[in-house]
Backbone as CSV, one residue per row, in Angstrom:
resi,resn,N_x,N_y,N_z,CA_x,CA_y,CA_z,C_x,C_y,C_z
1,UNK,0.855,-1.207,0.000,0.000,0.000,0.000,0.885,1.249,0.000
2,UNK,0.073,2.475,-0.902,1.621,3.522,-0.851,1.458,4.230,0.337
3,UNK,2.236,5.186,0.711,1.949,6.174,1.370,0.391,7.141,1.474
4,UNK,0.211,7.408,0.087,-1.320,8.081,0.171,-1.968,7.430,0.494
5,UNK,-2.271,6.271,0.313,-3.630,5.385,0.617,-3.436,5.202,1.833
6,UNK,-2.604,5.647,2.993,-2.697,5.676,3.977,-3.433,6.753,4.911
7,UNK,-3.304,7.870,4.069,-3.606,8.856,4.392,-5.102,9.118,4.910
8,UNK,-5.357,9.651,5.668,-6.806,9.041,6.018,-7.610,10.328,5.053
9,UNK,-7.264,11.297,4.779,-8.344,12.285,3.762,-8.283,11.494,2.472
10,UNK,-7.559,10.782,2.314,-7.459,9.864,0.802,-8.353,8.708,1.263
11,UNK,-8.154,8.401,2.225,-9.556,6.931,2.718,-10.581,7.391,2.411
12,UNK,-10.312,8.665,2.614,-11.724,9.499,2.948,-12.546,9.448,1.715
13,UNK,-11.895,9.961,0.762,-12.866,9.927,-0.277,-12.852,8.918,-1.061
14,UNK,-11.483,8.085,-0.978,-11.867,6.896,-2.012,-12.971,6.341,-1.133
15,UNK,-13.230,5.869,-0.132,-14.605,5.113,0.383,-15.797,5.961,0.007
16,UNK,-16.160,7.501,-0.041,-17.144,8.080,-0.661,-17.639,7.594,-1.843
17,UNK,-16.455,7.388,-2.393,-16.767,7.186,-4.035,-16.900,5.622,-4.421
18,UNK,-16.394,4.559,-3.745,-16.594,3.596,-3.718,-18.237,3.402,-3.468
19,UNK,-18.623,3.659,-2.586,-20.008,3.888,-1.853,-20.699,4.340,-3.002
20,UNK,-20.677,5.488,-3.748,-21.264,5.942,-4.641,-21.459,4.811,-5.790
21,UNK,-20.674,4.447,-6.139,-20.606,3.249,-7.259,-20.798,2.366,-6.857
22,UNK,-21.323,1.701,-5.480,-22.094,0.452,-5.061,-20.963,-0.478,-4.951
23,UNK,-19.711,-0.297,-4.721,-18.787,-1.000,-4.667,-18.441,-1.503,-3.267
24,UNK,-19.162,-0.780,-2.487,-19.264,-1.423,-1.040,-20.753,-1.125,-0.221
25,UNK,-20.815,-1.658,0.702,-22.412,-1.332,1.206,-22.442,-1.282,2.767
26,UNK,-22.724,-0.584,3.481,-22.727,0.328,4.352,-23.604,-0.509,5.165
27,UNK,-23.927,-0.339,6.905,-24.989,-1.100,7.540,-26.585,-0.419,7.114
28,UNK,-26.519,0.517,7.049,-27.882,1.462,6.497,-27.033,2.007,5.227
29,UNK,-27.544,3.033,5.720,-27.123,4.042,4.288,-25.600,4.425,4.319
30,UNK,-24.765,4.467,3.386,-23.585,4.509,2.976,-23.062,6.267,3.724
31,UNK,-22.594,6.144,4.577,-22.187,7.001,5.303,-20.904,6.803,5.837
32,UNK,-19.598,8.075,5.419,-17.954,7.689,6.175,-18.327,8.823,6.672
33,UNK,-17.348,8.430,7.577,-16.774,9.929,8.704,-15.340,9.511,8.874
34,UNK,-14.904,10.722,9.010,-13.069,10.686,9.415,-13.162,12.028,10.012
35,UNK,-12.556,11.237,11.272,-11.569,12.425,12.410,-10.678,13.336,11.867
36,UNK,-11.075,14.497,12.684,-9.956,15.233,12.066,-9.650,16.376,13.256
37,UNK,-8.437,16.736,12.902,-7.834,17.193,14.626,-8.727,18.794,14.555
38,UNK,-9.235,19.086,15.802,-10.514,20.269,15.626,-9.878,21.628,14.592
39,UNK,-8.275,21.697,14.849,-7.444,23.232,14.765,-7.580,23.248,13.398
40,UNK,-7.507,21.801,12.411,-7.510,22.043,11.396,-8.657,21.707,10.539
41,UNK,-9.811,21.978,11.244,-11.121,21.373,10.269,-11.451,22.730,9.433
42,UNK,-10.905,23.598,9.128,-11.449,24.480,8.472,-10.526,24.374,7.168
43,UNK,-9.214,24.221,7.419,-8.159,23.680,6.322,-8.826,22.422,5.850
44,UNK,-9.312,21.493,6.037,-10.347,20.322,5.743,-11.514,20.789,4.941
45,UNK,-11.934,21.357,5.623,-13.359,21.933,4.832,-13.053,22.369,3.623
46,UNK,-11.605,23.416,3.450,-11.557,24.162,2.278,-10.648,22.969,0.875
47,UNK,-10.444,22.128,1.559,-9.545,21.135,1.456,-10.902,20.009,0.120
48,UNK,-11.828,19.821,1.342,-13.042,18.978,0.294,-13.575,19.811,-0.737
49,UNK,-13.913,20.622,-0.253,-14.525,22.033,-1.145,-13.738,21.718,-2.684
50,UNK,-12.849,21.534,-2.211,-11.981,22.088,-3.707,-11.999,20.476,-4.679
51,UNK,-11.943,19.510,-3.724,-12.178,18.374,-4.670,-13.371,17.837,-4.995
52,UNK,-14.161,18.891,-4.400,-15.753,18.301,-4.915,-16.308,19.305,-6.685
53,UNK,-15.654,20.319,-6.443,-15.696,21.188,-7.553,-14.533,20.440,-8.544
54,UNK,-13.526,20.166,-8.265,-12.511,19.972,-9.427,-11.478,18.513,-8.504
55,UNK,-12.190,17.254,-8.842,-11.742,16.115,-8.766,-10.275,15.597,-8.659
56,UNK,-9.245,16.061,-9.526,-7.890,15.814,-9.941,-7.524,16.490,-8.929
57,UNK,-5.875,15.694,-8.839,-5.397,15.893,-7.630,-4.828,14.640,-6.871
58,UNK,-4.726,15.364,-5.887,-4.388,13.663,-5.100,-5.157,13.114,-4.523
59,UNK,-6.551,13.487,-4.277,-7.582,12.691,-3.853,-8.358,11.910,-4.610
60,UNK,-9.116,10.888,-4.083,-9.806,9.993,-5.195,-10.661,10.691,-6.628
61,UNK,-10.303,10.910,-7.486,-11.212,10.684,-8.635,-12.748,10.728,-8.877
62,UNK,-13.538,11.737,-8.732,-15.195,10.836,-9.549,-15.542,10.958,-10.905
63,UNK,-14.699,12.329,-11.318,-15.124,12.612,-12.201,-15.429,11.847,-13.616
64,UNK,-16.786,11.797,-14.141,-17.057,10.753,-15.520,-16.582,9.129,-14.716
65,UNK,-17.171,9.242,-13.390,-17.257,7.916,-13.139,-19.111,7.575,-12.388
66,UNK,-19.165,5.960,-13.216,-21.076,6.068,-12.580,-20.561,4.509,-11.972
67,UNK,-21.949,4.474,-11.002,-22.332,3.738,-10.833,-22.676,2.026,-11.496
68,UNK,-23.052,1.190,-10.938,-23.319,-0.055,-11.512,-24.810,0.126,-12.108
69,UNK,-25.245,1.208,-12.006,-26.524,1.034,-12.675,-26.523,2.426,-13.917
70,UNK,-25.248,2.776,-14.031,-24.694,3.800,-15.257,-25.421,5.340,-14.784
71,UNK,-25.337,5.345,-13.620,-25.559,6.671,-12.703,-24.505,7.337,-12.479
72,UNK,-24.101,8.758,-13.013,-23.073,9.319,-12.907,-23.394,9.830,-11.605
73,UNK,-21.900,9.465,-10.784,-21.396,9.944,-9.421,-21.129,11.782,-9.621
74,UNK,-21.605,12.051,-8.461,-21.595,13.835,-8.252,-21.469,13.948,-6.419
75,UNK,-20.535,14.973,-6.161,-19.903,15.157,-5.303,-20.769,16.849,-4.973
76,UNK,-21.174,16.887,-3.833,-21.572,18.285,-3.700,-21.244,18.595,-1.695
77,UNK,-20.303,19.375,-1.580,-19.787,19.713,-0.315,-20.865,21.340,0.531
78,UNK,-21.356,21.100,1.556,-22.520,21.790,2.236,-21.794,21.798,3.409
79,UNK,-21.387,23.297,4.011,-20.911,24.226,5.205,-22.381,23.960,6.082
80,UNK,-22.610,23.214,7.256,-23.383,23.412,8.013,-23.816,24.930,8.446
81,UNK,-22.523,24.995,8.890,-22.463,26.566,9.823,-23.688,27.525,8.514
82,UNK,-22.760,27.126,7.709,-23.847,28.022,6.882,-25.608,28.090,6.176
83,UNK,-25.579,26.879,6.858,-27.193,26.111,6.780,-27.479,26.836,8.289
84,UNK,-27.309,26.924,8.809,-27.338,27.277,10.805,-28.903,28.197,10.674
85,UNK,-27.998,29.464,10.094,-28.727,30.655,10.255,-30.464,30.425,9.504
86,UNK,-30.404,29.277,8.713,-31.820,29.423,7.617,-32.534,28.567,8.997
87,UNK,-32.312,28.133,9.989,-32.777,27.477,10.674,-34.195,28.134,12.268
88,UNK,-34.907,27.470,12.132,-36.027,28.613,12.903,-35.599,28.629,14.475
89,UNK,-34.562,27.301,14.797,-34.147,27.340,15.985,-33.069,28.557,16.362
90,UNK,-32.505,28.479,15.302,-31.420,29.456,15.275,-32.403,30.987,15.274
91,UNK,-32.817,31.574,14.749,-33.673,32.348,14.046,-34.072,32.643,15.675
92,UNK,-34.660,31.749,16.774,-35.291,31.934,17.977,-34.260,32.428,18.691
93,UNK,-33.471,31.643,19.183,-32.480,31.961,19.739,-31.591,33.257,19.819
94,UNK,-31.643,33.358,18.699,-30.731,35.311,18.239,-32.235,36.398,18.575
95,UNK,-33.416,35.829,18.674,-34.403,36.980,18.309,-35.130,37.077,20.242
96,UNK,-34.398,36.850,21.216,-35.136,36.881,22.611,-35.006,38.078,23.079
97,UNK,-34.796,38.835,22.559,-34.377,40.130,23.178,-33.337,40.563,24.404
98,UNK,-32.990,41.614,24.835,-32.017,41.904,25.468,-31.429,40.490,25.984
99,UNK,-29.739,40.480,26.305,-29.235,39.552,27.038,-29.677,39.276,28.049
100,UNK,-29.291,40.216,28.770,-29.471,40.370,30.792,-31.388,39.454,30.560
101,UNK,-31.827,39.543,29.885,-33.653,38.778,29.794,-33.143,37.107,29.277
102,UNK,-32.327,36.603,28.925,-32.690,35.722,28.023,-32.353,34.432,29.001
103,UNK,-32.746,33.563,28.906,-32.710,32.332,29.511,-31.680,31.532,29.082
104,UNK,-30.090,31.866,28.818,-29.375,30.487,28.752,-29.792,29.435,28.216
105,UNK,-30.022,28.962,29.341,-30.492,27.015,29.331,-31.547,26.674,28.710
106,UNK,-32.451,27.407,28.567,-34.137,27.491,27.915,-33.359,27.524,26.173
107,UNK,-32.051,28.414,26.212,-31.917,28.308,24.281,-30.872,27.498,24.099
108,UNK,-30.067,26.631,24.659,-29.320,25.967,24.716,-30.195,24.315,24.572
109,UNK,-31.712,24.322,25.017,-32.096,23.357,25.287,-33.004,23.200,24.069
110,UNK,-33.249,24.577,23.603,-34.403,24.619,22.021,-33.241,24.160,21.265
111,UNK,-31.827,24.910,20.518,-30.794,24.348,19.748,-30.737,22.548,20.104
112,UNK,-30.728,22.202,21.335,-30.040,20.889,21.274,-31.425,19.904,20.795
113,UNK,-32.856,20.027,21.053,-34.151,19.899,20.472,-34.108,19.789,19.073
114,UNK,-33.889,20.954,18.561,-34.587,20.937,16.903,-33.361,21.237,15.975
115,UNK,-31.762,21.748,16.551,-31.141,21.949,15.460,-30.817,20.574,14.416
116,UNK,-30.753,19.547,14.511,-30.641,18.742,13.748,-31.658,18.671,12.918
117,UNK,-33.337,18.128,13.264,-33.906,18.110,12.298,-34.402,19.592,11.566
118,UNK,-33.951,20.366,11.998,-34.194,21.958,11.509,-33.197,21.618,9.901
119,UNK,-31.728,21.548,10.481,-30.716,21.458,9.745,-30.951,20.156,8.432
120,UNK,-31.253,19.261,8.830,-31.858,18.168,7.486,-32.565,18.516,7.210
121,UNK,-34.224,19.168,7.085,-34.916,19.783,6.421,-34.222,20.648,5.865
122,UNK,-33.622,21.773,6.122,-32.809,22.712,5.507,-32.259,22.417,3.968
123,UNK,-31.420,21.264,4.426,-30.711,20.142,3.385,-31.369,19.512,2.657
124,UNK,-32.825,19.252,2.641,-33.104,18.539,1.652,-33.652,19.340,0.965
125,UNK,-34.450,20.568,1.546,-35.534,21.804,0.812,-34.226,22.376,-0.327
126,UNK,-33.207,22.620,-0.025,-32.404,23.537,-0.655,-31.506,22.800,-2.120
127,UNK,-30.885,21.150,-1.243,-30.600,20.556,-2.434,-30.815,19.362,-3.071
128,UNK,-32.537,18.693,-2.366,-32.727,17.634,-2.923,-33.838,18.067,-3.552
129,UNK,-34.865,18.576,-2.771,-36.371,18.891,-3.006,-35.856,19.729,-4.857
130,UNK,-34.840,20.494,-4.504,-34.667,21.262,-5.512,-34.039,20.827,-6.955
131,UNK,-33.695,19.493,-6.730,-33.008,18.944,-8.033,-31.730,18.976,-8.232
132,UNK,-31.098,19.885,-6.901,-29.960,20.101,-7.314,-28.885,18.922,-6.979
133,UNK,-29.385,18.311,-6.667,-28.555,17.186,-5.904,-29.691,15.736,-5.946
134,UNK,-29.464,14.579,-6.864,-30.151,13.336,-7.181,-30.311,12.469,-5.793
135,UNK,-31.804,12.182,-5.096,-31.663,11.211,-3.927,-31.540,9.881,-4.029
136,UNK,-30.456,9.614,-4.381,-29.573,8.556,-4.875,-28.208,8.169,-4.156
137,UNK,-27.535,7.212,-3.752,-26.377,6.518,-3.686,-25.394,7.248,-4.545
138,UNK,-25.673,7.014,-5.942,-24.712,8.059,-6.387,-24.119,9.410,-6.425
139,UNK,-24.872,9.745,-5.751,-24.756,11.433,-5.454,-24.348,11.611,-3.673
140,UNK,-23.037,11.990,-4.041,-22.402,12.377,-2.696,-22.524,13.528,-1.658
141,UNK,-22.937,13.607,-0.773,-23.037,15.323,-0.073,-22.001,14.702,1.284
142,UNK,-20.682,15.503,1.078,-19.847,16.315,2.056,-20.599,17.193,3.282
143,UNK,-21.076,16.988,3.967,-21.506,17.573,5.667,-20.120,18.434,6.106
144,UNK,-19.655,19.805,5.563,-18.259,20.546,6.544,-18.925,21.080,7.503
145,UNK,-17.546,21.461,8.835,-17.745,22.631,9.275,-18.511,22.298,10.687
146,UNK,-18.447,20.320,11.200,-19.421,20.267,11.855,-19.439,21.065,13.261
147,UNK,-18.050,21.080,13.464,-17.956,21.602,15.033,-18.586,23.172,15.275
148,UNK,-18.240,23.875,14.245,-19.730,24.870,14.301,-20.145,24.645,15.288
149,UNK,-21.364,23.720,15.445,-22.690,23.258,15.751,-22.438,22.638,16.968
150,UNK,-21.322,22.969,17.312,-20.926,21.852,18.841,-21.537,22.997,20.225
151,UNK,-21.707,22.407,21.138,-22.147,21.636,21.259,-23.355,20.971,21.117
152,UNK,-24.010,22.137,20.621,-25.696,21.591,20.154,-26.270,20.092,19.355
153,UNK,-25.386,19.804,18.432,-25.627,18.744,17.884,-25.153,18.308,17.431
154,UNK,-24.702,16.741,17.431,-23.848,16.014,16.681,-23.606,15.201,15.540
155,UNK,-22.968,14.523,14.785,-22.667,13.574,13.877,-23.935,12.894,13.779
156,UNK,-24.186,11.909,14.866,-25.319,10.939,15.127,-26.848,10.929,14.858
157,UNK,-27.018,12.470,15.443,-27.971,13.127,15.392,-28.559,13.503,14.000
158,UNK,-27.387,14.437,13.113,-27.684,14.507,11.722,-27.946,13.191,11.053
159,UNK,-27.082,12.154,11.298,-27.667,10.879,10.961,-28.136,10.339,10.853
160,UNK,-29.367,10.147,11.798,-30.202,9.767,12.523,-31.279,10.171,10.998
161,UNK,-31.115,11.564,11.399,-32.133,12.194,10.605,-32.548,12.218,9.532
162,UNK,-31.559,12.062,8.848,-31.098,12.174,7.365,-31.478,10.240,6.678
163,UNK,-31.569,9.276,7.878,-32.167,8.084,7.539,-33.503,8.312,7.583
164,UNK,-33.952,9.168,9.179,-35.661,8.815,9.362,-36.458,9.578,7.967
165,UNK,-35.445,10.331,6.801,-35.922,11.729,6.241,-35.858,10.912,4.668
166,UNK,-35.554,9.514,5.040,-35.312,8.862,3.729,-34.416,9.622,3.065
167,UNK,-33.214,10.068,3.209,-31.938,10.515,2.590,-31.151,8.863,2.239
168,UNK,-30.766,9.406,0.539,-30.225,8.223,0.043,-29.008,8.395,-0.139
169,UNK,-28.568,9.657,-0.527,-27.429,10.390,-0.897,-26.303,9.350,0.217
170,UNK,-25.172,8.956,-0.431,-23.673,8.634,0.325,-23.532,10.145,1.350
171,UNK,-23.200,9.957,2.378,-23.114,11.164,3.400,-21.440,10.872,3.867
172,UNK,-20.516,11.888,3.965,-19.577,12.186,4.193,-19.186,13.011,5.627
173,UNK,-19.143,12.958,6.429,-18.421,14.402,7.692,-16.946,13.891,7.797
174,UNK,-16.196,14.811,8.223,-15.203,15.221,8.749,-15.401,15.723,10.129
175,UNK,-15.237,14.743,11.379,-15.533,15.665,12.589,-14.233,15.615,13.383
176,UNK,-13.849,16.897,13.941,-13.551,17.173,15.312,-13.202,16.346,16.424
177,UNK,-12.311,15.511,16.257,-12.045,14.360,17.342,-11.210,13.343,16.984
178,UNK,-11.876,12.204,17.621,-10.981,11.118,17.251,-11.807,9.697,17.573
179,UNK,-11.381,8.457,16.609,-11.947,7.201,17.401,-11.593,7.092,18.761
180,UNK,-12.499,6.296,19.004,-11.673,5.509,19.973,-12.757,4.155,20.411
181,UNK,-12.185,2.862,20.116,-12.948,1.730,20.316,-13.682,1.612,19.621
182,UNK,-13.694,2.022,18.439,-15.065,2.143,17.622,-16.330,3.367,17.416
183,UNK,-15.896,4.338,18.749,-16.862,4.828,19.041,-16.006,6.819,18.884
184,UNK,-17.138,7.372,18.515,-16.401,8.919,17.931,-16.326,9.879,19.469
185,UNK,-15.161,10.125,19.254,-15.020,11.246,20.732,-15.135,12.360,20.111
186,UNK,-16.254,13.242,20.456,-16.259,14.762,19.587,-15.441,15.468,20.956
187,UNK,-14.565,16.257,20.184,-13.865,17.623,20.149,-13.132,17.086,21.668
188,UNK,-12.979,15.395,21.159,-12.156,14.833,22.388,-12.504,14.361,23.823
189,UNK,-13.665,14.423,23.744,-14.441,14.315,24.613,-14.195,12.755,25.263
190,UNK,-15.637,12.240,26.433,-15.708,10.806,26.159,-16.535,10.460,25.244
191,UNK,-15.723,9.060,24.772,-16.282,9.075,23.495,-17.897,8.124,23.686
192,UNK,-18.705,8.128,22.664,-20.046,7.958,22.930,-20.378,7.221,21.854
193,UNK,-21.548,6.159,22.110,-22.043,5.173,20.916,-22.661,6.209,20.176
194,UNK,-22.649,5.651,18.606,-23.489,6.819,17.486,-24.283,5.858,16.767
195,UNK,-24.408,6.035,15.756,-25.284,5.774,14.779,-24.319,5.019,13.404
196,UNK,-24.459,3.532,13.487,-23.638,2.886,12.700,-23.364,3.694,11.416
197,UNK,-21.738,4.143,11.234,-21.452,4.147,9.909,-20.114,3.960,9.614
198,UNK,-19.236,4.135,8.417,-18.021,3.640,8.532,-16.941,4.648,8.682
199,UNK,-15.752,4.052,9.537,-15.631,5.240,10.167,-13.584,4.849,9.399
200,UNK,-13.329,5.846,9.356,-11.841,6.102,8.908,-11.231,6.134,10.394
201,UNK,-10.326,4.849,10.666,-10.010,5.108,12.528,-8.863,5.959,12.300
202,UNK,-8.166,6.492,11.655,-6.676,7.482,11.833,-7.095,8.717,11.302
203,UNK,-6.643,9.838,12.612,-7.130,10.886,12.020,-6.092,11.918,11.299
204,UNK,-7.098,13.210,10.763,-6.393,14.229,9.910,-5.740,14.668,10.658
205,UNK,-4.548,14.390,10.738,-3.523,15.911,11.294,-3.100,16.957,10.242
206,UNK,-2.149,17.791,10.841,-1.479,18.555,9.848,-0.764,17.845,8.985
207,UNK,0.090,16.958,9.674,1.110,16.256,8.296,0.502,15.693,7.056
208,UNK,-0.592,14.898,7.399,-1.336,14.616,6.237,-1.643,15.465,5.295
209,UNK,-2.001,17.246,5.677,-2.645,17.991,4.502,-1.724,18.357,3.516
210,UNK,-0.438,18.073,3.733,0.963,18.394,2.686,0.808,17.085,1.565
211,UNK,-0.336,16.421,1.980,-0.048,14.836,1.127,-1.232,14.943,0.278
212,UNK,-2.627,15.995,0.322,-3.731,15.607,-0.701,-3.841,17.293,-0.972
């Protein structure tokens, strides 16, 4: 095996794209995640961004590649943070008026409630409902940017959702942490059972981003 294929942002997407082309099959729906150290998830983010628009490179390949059922694979990368604000939880939360009035824990407890399924509705109204994105296996959506959203809501949670919401799309994150035992430690935390999917166990450091 060379050096890149070690690399876990290169796992990263060759298993996306594998997934996409039915070349492997997932316990539910075809979903990777790979750790990535928190300092540099924004170098990550800008990192997928760029290979979802323009393929070549040192990361896996989709471009003019389909599926087993001659479904061309499409890669489309979505900034949570930037889904946040279209969200009515969010929307509540900023709109309580003065600080010194506002209840903390009362909006800490609406975000940890509804930002997830706020945030998958969001996602599907904008790029499935809309055509812009096929609800299909072959069609990839990149989740950046998750720690944003920390602590309000997690990996699992979007997951969760994005099955009960009949999302078919291959789902991708990059989160904030690290394995451990199988199980995802966000932003290092203890780590906590999630929502079966396949998980890249070595994470992004810096040294790796000199390699894709």
């Amino acid at each position: 095996m060379s050096e890149s294929a070690k690399n876990p942002m290169v796992e990263f997407t060759d298993e996306l794209v594998d997934f996409a082309r039915g070349e492997r099959r997932g316990i539910r729906n075809p979903f990777v995640m790979v750790p990535v150290e928190p300092n540099i998830e924004h170098r990550v983010t800008q990192r997928v961004e760029q290979w979802a628009t323009d393929p070549s490179g040192g990361l896996k390949g989709w471009e003019d590649v389909s599926d087993t059922k001659e479904k061309n694979v499409t890669v489309t990368s979505v900034r949570l943070d930037e889904l946040l604000p279209q969200t009515t939880a969010f929307e509540t939360s900023t709109d309580l008026g003065p600080l010194d009035r506002v209840d903390t824990e009362a909006v800490e407890e609406t975000l940890e409630r509804n930002l997830a399924p706020e945030l998958v509705e969001t996602l599907i109204s904008e790029y499935l409902a809309s055509g812009t994105v096929y609800n299909h296996r072959s069609s990839v959506i990149v989740l950046l940017n998750l720690g944003s959203l920390y602590p309000f809501t997690r990996a699992s949670e979007l997951l969760d959702e994005l099955d009960r919401k009949n999302v078919s799309t291959t789902v991708g994150i990059p989160f904030p942490g690290r394995v451990i035992g199988g199980r995802l430690s966000f932003f290092n935390e203890n780590a906590r059972h999630y929502y079966p999917a396949h998980r890249i166990g070595d994470k992004v450091t810096e040294g790796y981003m000199t390699d894709v």
